[in-house]
C-alpha positions as CSV (number, residue, x, y, z in Angstrom):
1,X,0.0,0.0,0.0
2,X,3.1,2.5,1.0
3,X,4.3,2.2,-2.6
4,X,0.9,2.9,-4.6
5,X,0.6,5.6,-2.7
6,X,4.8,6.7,-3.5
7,X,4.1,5.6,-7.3
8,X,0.7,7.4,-7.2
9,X,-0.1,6.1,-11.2
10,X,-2.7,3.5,-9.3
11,X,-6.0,4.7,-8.0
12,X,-7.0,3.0,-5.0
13,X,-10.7,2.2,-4.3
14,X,-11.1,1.2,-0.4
15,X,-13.2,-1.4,0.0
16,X,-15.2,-2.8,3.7
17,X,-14.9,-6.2,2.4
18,X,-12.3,-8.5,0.4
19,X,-15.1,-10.4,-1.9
20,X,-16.5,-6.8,-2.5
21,X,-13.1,-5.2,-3.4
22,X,-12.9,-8.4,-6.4
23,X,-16.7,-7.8,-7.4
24,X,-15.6,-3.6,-8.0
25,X,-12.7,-5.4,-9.8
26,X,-14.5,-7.5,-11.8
27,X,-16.5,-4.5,-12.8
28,X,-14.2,-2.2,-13.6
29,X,-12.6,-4.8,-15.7
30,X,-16.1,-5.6,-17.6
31,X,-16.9,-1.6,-18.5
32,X,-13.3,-0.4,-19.3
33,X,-11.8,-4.0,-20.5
34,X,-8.7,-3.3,-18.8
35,X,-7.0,-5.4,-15.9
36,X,-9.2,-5.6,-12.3
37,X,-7.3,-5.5,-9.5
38,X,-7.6,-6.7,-6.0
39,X,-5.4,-6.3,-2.9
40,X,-6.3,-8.2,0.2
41,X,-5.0,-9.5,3.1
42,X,-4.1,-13.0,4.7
43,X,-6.5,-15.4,6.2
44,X,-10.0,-14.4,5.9
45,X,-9.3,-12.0,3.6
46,X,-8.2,-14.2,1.0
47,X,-10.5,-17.0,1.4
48,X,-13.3,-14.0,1.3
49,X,-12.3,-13.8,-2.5
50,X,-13.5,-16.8,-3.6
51,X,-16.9,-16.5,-5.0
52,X,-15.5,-13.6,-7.0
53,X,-12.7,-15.2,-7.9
54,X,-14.9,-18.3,-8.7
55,X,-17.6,-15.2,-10.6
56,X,-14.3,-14.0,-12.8
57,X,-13.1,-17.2,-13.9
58,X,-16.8,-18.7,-15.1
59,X,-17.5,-15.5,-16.9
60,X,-13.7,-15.1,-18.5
61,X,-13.6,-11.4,-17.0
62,X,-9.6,-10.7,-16.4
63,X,-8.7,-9.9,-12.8
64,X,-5.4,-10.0,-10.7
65,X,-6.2,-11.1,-6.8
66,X,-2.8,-10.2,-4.7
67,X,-3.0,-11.8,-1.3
68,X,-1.1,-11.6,1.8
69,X,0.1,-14.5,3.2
70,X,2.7,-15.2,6.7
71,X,6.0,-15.5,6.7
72,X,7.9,-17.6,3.4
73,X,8.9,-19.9,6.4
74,X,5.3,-20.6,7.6
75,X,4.5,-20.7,4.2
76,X,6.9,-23.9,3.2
77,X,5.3,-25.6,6.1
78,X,7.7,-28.6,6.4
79,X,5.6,-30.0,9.4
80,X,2.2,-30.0,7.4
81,X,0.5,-27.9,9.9
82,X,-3.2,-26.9,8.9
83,X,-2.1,-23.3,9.5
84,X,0.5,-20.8,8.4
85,X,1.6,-19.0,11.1
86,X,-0.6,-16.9,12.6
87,X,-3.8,-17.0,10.3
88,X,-2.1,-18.4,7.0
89,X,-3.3,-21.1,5.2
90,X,-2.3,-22.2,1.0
91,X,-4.4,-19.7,-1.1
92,X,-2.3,-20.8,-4.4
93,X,-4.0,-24.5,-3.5
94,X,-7.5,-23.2,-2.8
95,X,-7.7,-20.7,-5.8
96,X,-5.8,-22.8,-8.5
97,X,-8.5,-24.6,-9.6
98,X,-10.5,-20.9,-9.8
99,X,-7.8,-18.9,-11.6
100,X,-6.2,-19.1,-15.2
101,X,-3.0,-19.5,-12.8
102,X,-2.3,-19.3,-8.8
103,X,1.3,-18.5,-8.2
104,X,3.4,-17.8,-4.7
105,X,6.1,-15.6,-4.8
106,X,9.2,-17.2,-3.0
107,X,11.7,-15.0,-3.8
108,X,12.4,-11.6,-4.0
109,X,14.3,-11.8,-7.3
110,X,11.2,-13.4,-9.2
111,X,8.4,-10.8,-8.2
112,X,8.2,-9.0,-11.4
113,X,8.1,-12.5,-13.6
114,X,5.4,-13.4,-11.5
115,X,3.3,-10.3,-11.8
116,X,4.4,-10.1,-15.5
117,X,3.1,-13.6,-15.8
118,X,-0.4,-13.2,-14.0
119,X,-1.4,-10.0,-15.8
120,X,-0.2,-11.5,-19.4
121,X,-2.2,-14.5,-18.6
122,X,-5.0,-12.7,-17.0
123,X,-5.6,-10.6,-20.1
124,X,-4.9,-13.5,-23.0
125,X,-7.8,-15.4,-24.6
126,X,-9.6,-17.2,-23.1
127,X,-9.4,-14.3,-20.3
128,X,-9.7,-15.0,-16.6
129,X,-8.5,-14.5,-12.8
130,X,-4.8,-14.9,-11.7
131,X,-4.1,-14.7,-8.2
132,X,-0.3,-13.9,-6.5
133,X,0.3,-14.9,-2.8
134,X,3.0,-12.6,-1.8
135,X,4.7,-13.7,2.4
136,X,4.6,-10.6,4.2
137,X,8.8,-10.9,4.7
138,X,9.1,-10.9,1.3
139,X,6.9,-7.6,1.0
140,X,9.1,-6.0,2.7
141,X,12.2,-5.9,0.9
142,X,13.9,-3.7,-1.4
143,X,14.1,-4.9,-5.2
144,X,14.9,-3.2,-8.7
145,X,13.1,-4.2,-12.0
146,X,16.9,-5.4,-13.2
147,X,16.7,-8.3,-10.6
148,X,14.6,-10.7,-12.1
149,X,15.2,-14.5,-11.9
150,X,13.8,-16.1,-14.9
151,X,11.6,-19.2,-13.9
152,X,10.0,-21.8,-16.7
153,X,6.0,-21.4,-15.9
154,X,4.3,-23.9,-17.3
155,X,2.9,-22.8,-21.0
156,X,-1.4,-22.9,-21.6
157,X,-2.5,-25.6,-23.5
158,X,-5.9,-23.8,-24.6
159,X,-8.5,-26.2,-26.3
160,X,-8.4,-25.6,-30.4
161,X,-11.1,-26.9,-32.6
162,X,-10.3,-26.7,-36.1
163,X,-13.1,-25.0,-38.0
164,X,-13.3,-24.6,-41.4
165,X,-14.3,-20.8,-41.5
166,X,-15.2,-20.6,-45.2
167,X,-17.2,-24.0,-44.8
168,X,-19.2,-22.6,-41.3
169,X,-19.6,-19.3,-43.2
170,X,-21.4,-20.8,-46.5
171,X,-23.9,-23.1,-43.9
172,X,-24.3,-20.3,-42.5
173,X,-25.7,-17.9,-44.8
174,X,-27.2,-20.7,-46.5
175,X,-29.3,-21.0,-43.3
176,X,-29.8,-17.8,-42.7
177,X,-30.9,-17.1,-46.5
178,X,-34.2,-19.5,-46.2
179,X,-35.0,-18.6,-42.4
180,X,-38.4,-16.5,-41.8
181,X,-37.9,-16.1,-38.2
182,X,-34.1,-16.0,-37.9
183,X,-32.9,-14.8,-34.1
184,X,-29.2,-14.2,-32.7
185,X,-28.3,-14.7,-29.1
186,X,-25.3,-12.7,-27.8
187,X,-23.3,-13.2,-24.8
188,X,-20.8,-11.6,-22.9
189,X,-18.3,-13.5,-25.4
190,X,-18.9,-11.0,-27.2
191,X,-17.5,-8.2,-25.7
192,X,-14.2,-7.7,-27.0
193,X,-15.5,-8.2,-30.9
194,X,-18.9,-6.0,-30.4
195,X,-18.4,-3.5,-33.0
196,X,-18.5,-7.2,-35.6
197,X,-21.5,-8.3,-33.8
198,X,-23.3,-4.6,-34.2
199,X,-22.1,-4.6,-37.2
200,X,-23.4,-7.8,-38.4
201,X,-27.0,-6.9,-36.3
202,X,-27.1,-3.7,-38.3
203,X,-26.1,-5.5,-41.8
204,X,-28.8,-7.8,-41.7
205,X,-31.5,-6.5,-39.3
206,X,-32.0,-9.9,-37.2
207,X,-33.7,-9.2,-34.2
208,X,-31.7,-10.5,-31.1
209,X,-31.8,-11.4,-27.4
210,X,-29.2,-11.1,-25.2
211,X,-28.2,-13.1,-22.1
212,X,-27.5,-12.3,-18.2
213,X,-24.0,-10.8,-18.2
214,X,-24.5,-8.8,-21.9
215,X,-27.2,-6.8,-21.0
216,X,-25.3,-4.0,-20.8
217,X,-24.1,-4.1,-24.5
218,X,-27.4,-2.9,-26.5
219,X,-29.5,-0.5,-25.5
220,X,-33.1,-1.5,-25.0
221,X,-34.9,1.2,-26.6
222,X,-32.6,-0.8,-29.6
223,X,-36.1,-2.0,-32.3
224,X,-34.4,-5.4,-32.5
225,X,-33.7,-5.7,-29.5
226,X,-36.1,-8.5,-27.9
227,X,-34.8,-9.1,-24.6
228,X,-34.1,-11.5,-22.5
229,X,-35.0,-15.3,-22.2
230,X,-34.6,-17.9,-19.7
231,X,-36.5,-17.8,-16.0
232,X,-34.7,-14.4,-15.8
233,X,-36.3,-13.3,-19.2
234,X,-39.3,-12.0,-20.0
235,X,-43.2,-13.8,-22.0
236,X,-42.4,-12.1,-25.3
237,X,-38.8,-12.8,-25.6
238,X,-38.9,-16.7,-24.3
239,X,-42.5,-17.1,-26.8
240,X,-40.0,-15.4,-30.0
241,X,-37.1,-18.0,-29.4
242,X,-39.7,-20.8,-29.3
243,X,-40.8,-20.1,-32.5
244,X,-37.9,-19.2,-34.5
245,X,-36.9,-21.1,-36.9
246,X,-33.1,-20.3,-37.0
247,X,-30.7,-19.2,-34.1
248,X,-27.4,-18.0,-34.1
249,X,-25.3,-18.0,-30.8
250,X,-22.1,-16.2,-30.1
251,X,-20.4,-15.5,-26.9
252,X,-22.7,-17.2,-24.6
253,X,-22.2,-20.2,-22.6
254,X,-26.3,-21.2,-22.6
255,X,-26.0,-21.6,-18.6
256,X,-28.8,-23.9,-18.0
257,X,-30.9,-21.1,-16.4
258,X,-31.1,-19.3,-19.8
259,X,-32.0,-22.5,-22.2
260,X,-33.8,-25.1,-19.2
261,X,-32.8,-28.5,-18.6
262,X,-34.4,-29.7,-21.6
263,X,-31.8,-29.1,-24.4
264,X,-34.2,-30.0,-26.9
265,X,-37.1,-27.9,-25.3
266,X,-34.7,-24.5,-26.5
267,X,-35.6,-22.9,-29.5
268,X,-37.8,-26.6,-30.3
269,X,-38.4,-25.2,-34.4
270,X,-35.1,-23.7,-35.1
271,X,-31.9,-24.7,-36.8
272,X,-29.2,-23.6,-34.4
């Protein structure tokens, strides 16, 4: 805290809760599409960050989490005590599998690879929640940027389905060509490629819903814009995706609350 407040380039937002201070990160990071970022403390404080944390990494919004934690010695825990010191306990093994990466610093010397690490990965497709446990006797010392110990992180291996574009895009405007009722749904996905979706929207004047998290992207007064479906959604909106006869997706995860349990049951008379 002492050096954001030397540096003063970083605006700090004081928050009376840790899993509030990643929710304002987590906003700031979906209006501005820049990094969130969350400082908190050890103990409760950092296991009061995971249902942001866990809300970051299911919606793919980019957020850096840096924790406190006791001493590096507490934290090696040779003995396999349940707690780190005081009120330590291992963050990086409680938040790994809810971050794109959980790292501990351990070093002095490796403190700007690891934060270089977690925002890169933070910010690269598919987006998501890093998280940094920094010992509190390792906080304290004095670094420069030229003392950096270079350590082999382990490289993403994203999931890659081939898809032949050309192919997809000739189906598609086949489909789309013959459709009467044709309907797009658009997600959060589609954030970082909106002006292509607008674009498209506009082009072609498809009406379209829109789920939870994109609500924000359209504006409602918007004459294609139907709304929302799902139990959140609204008569009209859930009565025009049942009788559509062609829907196009992007961006959106179709969380069971927006299409129902019965897969078949969404959008029954459309090709999808």
């Amino acid at each position: 805290m002492d050096a954001l407040f030397r540096d003063g380039n970083i605006k700090i937002i004081y928050s009376h809760h840790e899993q509030a201070a990643v929710m304002e990160a987590q906003g700031y990071a979906r209006i501005s599409g820049k990094l969130g970022v969350a400082l908190v403390t050890t103990g409760g404080g950092t296991s009061n960050v995971v249902t942001g944390v866990l809300s970051a990494f299911l919606d793919s919004v980019p957020i850096l989490v840096i924790s406190g934690n006791e001493s590096s010695y507490h934290c090696e825990n040779p003995i396999k005590l349940r707690a780190y010191g005081v009120q330590g306990f291992d963050s990086v093994a409680v938040l790994s599998p809810v971050t794109k990466r959980s790292l501990r610093i351990t070093a002095k010397s490796n403190v700007v690879q690891i934060a270089t690490e977690a925002i890169k990965l933070s910010m690269t497709e598919r987006m998501g929640p890093t998280h940094i446990d920094f010992p509190m006797d390792l906080q304290r010392k004095l670094i420069s940027c030229s003392e950096t110990k270079e350590t082999n992180f382990p490289k993403e291996n994203p999931v890659k389905v081939a898809i032949d574009i050309s192919d997809l895009a000739s189906r598609l405007m086949s489909a789309l060509s013959k459709s009467q009722k044709p309907l797009v749904y658009i997600g959060n996905g589609c954030r970082t490629s909106f002006s292509l979706v607008k674009h498209f929207i506009e082009q072609y004047q498809i009406p379209y819903i829109v789920s939870w998290s994109a609500i924000d992207l359209f504006p409602e007064s918007d004459a294609l814009n139907i709304g929302r479906v799902g139990i959140y959604g609204d008569r009209a909106s859930n009565i025009i995706l049942q009788q559509a006869d062609f829907l196009l997706t992007l961006g959106t995860r179709l969380a069971i609350p927006q299409i129902g349990y019965d897969k078949k049951d969404f959008a029954r008379h459309a090709s999808k």
